[in-house]
C-alpha positions, 0 to 999 in steps of 0.5 A: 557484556550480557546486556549488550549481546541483548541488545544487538539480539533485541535489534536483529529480531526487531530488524527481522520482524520490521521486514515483513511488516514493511512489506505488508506496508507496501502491498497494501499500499500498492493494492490501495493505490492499484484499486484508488487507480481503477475506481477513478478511471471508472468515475471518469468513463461514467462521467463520459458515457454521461456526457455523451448521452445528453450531448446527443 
C-alpha cells in the first residue's frame, strides 16, 4: 500500500513540475519562431531595398 501512494505522490509531483517545464518549452518556442519570423522579414526587405538600388 505504501509503495503504491508513492507512486501515485511520485507522479502528481512529476505532473506538477512537467507543466511549467512545458511551459517554458513553449515560450521559447514562441519567442524562437516570433524572432526566426522578423529576422526573415528583415532578410527579405534588405534583399529588396538591394534590388531596387541597382534597378535604378
Amino acid at each position: 500500500m505504501a509503495r503504491i501512494l508513492l507512486i501515485v505522490a511520485a507522479v502528481i509531483v512529476g505532473l506538477m513540475l512537467i507543466g511549467p517545464l512545458l511551459g517554458f518549452a513553449f515560450t521559447l518556442l514562441k519567442w524562437g519562431l516570433i524572432i526566426g519570423g522578423v529576422a526573415l522579414a528583415v532578410m527579405f526587405v534588405s534583399k529588396w531595398v538591394k534590388s531596387n538600388d541597382h534597378a535604378h
